[in-house]
VEXFI-888321 format. One line per 2 residues: for each residue x, y, z of C-alpha. Coordinates in Angstrom, 2 decimals, always signed. Example, Ala and Ser with C-alpha at 12.3 -4.5 7.8 and 13.67 -1.06 7.14 Angstrom:
# residues 2
+12.30:-4.50:+7.80 ~ +13.67:-1.06:+7.14 $
# end
This chain:
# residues 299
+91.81:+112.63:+148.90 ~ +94.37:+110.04:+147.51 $
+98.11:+111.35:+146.93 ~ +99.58:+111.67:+143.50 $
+103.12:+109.99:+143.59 ~ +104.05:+111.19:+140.03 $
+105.24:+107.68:+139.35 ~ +103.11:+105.75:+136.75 $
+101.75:+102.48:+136.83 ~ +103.08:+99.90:+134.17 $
+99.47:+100.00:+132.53 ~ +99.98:+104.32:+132.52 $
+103.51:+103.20:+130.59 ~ +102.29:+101.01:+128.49 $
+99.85:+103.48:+126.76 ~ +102.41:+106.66:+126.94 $
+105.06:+105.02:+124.98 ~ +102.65:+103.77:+121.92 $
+100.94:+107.25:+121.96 ~ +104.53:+109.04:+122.04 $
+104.57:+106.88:+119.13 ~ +101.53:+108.20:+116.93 $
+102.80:+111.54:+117.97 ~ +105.93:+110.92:+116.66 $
+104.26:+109.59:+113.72 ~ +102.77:+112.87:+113.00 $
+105.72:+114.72:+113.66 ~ +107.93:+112.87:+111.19 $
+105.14:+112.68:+108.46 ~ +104.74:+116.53:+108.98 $
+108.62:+117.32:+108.84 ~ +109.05:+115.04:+105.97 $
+106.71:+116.84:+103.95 ~ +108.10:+120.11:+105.00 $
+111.34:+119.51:+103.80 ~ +110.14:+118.12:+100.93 $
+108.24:+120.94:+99.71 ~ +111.59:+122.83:+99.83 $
+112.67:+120.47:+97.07 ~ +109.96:+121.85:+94.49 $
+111.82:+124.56:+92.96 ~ +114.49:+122.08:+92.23 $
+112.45:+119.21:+90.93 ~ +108.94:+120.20:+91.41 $
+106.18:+118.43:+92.89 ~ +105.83:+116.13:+90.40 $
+109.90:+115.14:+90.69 ~ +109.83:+115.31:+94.44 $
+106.74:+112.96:+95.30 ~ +108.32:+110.44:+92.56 $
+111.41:+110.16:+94.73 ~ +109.46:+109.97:+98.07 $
+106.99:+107.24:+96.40 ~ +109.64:+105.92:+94.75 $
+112.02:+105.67:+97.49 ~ +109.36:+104.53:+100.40 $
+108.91:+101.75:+97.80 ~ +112.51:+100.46:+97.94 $
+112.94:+100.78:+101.47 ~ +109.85:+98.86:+102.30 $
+110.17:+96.31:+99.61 ~ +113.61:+95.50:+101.43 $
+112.41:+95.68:+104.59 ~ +109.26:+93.36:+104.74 $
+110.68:+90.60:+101.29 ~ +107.13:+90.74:+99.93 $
+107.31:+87.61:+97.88 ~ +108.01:+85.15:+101.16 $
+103.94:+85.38:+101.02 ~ +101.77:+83.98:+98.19 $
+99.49:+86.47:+96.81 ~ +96.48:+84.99:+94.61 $
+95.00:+86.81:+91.81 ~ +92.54:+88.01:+93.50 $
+94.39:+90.23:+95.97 ~ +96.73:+90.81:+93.35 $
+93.90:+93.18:+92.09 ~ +92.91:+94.45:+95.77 $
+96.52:+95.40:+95.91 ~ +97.06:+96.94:+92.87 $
+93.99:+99.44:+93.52 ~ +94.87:+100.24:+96.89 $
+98.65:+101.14:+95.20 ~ +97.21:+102.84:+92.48 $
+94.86:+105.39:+94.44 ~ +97.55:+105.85:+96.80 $
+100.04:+106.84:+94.34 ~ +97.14:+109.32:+92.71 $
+96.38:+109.92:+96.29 ~ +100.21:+111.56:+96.90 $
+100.77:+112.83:+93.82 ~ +97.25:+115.33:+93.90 $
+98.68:+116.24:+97.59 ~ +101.90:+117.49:+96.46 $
+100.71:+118.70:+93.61 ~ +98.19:+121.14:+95.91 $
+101.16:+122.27:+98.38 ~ +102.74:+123.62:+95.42 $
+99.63:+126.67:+95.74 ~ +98.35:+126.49:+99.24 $
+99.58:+125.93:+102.94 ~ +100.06:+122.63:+104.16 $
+98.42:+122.80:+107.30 ~ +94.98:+124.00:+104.76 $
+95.98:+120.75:+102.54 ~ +95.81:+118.46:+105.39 $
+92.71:+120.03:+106.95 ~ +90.73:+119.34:+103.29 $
+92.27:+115.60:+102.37 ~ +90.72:+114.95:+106.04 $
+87.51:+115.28:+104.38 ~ +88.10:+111.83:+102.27 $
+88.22:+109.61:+106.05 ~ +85.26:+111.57:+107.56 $
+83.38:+111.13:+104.29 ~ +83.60:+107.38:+104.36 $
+83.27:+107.78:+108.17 ~ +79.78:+109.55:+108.05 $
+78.17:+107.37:+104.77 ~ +78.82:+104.39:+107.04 $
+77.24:+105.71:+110.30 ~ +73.28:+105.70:+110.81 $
+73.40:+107.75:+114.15 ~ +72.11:+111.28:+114.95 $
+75.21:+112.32:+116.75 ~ +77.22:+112.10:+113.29 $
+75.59:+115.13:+111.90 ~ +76.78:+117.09:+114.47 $
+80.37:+116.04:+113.30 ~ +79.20:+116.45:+109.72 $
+78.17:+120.18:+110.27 ~ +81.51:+120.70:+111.93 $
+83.40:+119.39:+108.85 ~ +81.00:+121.20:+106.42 $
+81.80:+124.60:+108.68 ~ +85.19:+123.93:+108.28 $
+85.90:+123.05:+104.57 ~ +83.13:+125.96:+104.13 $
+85.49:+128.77:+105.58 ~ +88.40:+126.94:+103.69 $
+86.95:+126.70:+100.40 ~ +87.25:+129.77:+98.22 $
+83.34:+130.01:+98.14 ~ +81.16:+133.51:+97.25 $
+84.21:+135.24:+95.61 ~ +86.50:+134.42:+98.59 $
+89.61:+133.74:+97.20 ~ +92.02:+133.24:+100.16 $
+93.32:+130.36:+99.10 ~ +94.00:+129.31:+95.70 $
+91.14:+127.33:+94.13 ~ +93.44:+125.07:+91.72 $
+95.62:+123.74:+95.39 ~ +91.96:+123.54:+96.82 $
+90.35:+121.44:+93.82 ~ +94.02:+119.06:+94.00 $
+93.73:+118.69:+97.57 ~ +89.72:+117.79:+97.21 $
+91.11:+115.26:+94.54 ~ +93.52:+113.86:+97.02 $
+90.53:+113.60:+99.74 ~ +88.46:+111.84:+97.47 $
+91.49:+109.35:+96.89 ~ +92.40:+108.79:+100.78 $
+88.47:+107.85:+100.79 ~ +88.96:+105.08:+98.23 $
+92.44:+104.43:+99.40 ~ +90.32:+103.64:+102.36 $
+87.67:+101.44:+101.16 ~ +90.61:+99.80:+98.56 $
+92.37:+98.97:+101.28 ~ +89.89:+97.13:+103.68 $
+89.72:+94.77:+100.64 ~ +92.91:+93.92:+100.98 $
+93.09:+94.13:+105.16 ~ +93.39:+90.14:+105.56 $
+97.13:+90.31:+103.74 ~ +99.87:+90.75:+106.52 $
+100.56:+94.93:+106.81 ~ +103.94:+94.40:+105.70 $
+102.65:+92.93:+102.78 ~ +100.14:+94.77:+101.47 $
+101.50:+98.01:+101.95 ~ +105.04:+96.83:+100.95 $
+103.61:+95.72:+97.43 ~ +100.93:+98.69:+97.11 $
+103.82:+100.93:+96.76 ~ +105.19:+99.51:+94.24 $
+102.22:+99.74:+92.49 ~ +101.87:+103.61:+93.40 $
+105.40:+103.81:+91.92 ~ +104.10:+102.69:+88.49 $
+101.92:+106.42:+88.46 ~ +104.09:+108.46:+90.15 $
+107.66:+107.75:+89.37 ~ +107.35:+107.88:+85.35 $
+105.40:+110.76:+85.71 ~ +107.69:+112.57:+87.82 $
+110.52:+111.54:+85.63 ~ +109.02:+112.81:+82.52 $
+108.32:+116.31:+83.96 ~ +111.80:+116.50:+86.43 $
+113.97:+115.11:+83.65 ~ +117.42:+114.04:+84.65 $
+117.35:+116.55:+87.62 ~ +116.37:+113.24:+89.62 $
+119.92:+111.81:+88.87 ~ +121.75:+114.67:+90.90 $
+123.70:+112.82:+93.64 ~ +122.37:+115.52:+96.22 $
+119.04:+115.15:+95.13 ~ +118.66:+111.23:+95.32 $
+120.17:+111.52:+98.96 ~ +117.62:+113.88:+99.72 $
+114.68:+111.95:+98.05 ~ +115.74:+109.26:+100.67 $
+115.37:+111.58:+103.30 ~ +112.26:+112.69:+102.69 $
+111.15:+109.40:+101.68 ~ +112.55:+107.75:+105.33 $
+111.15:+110.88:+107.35 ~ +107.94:+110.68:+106.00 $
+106.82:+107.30:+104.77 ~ +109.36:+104.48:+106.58 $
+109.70:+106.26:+109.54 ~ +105.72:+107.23:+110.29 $
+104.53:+103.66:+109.00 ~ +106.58:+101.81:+111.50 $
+105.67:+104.25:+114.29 ~ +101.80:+103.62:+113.48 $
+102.18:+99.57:+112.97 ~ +103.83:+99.44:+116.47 $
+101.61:+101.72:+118.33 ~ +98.70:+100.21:+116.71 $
+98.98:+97.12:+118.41 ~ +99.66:+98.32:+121.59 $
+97.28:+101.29:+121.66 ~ +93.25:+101.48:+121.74 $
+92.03:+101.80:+117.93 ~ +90.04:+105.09:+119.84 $
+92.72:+106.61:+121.42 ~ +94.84:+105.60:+118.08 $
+91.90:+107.22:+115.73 ~ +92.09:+110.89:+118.23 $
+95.77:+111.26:+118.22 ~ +95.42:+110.87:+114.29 $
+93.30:+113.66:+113.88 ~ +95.35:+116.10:+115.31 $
+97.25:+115.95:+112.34 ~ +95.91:+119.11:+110.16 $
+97.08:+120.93:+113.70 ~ +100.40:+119.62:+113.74 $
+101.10:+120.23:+109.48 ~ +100.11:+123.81:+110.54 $
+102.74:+124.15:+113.47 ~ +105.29:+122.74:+111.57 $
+104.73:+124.62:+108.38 ~ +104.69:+127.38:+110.67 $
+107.76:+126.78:+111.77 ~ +109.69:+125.54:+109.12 $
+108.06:+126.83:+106.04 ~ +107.31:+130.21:+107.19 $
+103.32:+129.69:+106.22 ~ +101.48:+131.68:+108.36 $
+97.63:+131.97:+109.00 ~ +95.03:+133.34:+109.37 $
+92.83:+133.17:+112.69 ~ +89.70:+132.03:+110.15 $
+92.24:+129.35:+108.90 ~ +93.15:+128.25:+112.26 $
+89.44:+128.36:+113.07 ~ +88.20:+126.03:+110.22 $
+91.51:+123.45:+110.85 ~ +90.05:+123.44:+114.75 $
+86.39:+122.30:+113.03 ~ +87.99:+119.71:+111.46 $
+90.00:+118.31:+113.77 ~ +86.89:+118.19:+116.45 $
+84.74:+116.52:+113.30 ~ +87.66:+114.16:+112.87 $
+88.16:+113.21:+116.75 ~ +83.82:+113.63:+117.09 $
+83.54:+110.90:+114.73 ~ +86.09:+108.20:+115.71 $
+84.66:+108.39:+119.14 ~ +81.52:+107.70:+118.59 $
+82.45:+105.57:+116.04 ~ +84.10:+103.20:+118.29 $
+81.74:+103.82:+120.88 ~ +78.92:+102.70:+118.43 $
+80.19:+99.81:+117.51 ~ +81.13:+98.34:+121.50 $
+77.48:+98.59:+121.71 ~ +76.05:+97.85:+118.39 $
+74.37:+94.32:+118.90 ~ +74.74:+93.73:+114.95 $
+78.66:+93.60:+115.46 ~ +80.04:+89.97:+116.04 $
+83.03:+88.96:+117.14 $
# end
């Protein structure tokens, strides 16, 4: 029986760090949104996912100088929908935490991926995944007079699912533009929905020195500091493995809401999050695994 040494092999290290680093992905993205949801009394949701849209746009416009790249007319207009449903896209979101856990938000806008996920697949194993996501939303869903959870956050959060499924299909359109790029200038574009209409419901409330410094926060925490996590373990990191660690996401919103939002739940909640997190890890395996031995895929 061969002897663990408990020291790991370069290849062992060189998938550890880039998965430390869609973990820490998730954590910042969850933590971000935490603290941001502390902001809505002050400014709302409307006010506070202006400034983290707003913000995120800045910082990454800075960061990657969009315009050293020529951009055609063309993906001008890939860009600008990809922006504009993932303005829509975080606006809806916010907009839902405002009425129901986090953790339950998360777990529903997972729908959007799996949807595209499952139209695009044409094997039998997918259904299996597909009745684990219908079980799921199904015990989350304020369906036959259960009203656990409040149907207005659940019909915003549905809205924000069907927008991360576009944002999806918007953004393979534009997937030949550099990351930096795209995302960089699809921001900006989600800043033209978001921004004015936080503005016009948050008033000059934005202006307050505290606030703006906490915008940034929230806006560095989760957007800057997740987005440069996922571009760097992305290359390192198999797109499977990558897809997995992803899903556990709805899990980890639920801990940390937990945690630092005091949002406890139920064992049925917990129960449909766990449905959706195996539907959501199900599907990208066999996904990938589908498509290493798919003779119809080319090189």
């Amino acid at each position: 029986m061969p002897r663990y040494s408990g020291a790991m092999t370069p290849r062992q290290t060189s998938l550890w760090l880039p998965a430390l680093a869609v973990l820490g992905s998730v954590t910042s993205l969850c933590i971000g949104t935490s603290f941001a949801k502390r902001l809505f009394p002050l400014i709302g949701a409307e006010g506070t996912s202006a400034l983290r849209v707003g913000f995120s746009a800045i910082v990454l416009v800075l960061f990657w100088r969009p315009w050293r790249w020529p951009l055609s007319r063309r993906d001008a207009g890939f860009v600008i929908r990809y922006g504009l449903t993932l303005g829509v896209m975080n606006l809806l979101f916010y907009l839902a935490l405002r009425t129901i856990p986090f953790g339950i938000a998360v777990a529903i806008e997972f729908s959007g991926p799996l949807a595209v996920a499952m139209l695009a697949s044409r094997r039998a194993i997918d259904f299996v995944w597909l009745a684990f996501a219908v079980i799921g939303l199904g015990m989350l869903l304020p369906l036959a007079g259960q009203h656990t959870v409040d149907p207005t956050g659940v019909a915003l959060a549905l809205g924000a699912a069907v927008c991360w499924a576009l944002y999806i299909v918007f953004g393979k359109q534009a997937g030949h533009l550099h990351a930096g790029h795209s995302v960089s200038l699809g921001l900006v574009a989600a800043s033209l929905v978001v921004v004015p209409y936080g503005i016009a419901h948050a008033g000059s409330s934005l202006l307050h020195p505290a606030i703006l410094l906490a915008g940034l926060g929230v806006a560095i925490v989760s957007s800057a500091i997740p987005m440069s996590l996922e571009m760097m373990a992305l290359k390192r990191l198999p797109s499977e493995t990558f897809g997995i660690m992803v899903s556990l996401e709805p899990a980890v919103a639920s801990l940390w809401a937990m945690l630092l939002l005091g949002e406890l739940l139920t064992v049925s909640q917990w129960s449909a999050i766990g449905f959706i997190v195996v539907a959501s890890i199900g599907s990208t395996v066999t996904a990938k695994r589908g498509v290493a031995s798919s003779p119809e895929v080319v090189g």
